[in-house]
BAFI-3210 file (N, C-alpha, C; in Angstrom, 3 decimals, decimal comma, padded with zeros to 6 digits):
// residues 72
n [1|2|3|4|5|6|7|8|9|10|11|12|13|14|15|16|17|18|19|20|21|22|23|24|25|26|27|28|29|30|31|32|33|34|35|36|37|38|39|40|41|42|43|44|45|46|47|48|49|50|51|52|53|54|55|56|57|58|59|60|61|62|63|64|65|66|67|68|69|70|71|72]
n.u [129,538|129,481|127,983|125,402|125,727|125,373|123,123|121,570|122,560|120,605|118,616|117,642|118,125|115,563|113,440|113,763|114,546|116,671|118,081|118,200|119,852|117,991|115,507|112,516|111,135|108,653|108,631|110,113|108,591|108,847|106,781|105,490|105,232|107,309|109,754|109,907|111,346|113,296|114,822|115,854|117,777|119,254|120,619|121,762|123,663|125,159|125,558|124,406|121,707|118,433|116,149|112,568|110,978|112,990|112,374|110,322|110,420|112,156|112,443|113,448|115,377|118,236|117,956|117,814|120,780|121,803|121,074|121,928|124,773|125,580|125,701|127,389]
n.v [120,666|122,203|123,682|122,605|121,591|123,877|124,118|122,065|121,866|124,371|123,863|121,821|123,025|124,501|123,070|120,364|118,461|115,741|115,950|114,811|115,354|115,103|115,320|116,929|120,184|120,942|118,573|118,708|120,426|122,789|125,832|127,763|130,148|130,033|128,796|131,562|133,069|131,403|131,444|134,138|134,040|132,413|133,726|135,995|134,510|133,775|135,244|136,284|136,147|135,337|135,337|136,203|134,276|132,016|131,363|130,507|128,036|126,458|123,227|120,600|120,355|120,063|121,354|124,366|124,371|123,938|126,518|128,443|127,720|128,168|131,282|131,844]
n.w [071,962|074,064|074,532|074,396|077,072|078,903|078,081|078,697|081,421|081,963|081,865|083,002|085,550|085,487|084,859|086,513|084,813|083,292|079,743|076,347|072,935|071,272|072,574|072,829|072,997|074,149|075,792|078,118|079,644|079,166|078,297|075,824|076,761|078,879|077,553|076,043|077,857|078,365|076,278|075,871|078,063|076,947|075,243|076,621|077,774|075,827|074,279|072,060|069,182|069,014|066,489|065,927|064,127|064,117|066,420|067,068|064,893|066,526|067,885|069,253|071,602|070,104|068,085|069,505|070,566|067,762|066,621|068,222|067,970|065,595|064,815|066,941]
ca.u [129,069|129,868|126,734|124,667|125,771|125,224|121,566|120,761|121,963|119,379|116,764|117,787|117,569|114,559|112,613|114,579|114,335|117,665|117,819|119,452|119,697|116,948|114,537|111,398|111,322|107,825|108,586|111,016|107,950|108,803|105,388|105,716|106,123|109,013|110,331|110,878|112,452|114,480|115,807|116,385|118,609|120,383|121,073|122,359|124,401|125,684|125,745|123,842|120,394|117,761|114,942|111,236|111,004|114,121|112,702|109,165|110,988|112,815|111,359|114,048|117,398|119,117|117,444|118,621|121,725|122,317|120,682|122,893|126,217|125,639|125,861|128,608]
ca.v [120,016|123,409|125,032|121,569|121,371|124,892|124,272|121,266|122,603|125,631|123,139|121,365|124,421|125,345|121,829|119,450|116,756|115,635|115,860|114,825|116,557|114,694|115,797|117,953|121,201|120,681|117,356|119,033|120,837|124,476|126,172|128,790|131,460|129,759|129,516|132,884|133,489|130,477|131,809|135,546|133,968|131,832|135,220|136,609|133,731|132,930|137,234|136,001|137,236|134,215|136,086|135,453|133,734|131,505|131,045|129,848|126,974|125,835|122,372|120,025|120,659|120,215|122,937|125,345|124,614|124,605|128,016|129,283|127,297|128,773|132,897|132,178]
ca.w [073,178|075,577|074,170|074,731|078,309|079,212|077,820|079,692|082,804|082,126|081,795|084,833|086,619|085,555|085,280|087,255|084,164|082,398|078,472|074,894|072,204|070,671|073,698|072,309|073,937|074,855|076,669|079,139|080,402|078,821|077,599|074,965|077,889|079,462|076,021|075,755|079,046|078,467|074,608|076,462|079,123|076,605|074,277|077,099|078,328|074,650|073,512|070,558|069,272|068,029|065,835|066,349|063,629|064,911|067,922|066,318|064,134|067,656|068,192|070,095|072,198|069,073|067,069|070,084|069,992|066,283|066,349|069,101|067,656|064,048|065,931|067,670]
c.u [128,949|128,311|125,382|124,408|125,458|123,274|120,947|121,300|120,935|117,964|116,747|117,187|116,162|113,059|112,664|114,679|115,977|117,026|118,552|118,931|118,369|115,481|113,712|111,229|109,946|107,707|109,303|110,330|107,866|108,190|105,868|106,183|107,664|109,902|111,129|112,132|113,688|115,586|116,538|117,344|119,478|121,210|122,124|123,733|125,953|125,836|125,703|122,534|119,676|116,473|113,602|110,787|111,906|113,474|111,003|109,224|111,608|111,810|112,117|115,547|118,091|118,973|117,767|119,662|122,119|122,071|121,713|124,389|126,391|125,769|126,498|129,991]
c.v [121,015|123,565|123,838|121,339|122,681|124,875|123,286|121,865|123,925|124,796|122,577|121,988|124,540|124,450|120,420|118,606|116,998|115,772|115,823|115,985|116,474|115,015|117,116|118,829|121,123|119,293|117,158|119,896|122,287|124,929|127,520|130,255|131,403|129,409|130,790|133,214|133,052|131,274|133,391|135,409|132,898|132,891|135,830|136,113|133,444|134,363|136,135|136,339|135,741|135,379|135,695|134,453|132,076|130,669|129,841|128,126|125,546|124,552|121,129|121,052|120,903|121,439|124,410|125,461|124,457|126,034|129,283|129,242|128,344|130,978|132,916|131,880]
c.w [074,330|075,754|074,844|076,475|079,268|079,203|078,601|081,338|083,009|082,443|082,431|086,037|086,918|085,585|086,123|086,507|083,603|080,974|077,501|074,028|071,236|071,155|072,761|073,795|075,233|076,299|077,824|079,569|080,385|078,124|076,544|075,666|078,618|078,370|075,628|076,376|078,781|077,233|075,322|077,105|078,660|075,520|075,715|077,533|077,320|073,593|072,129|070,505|068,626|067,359|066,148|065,542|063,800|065,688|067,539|065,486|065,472|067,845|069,566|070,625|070,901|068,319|068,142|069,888|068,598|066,030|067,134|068,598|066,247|064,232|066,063|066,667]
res [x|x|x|x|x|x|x|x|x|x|x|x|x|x|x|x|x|x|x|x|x|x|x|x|x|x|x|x|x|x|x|x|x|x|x|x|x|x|x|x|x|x|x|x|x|x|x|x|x|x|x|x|x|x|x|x|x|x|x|x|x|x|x|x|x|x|x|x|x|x|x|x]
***
């Protein structure tokens, strides 16, 4: 749940919308560019690495954090 709450306040931040874990990435208003940013500044946040491949598969909240939880 840390990793969950860490991620919606990023996406708070950065779109003002709330979100579950069920929330599609696209539907919280983050385009494939803010995507990146976003995955760079949760690597950094979470000293974990997602791959491009990784990051390509990413489709909801949930699929971040499982990708980030499963690293750490």
């Amino acid at each position: 749940m840390e990793t969950f709450n860490q991620i919606a306040k990023m996406v708070k931040q950065r779109t003002g919308k709330d979100i579950t874990l069920e929330s599609n990435l696209k539907d919280t208003g983050i385009d494939s560019l803010d995507l990146l940013d976003f995955i760079v500044e949760a690597e950094g946040i979470f000293n974990v690495e997602i791959s491009d491949d990784e990051l390509l598969k990413l489709q909801t909240v949930k699929d971040v954090v499982v990708a980030i939880d499963s690293k750490r």
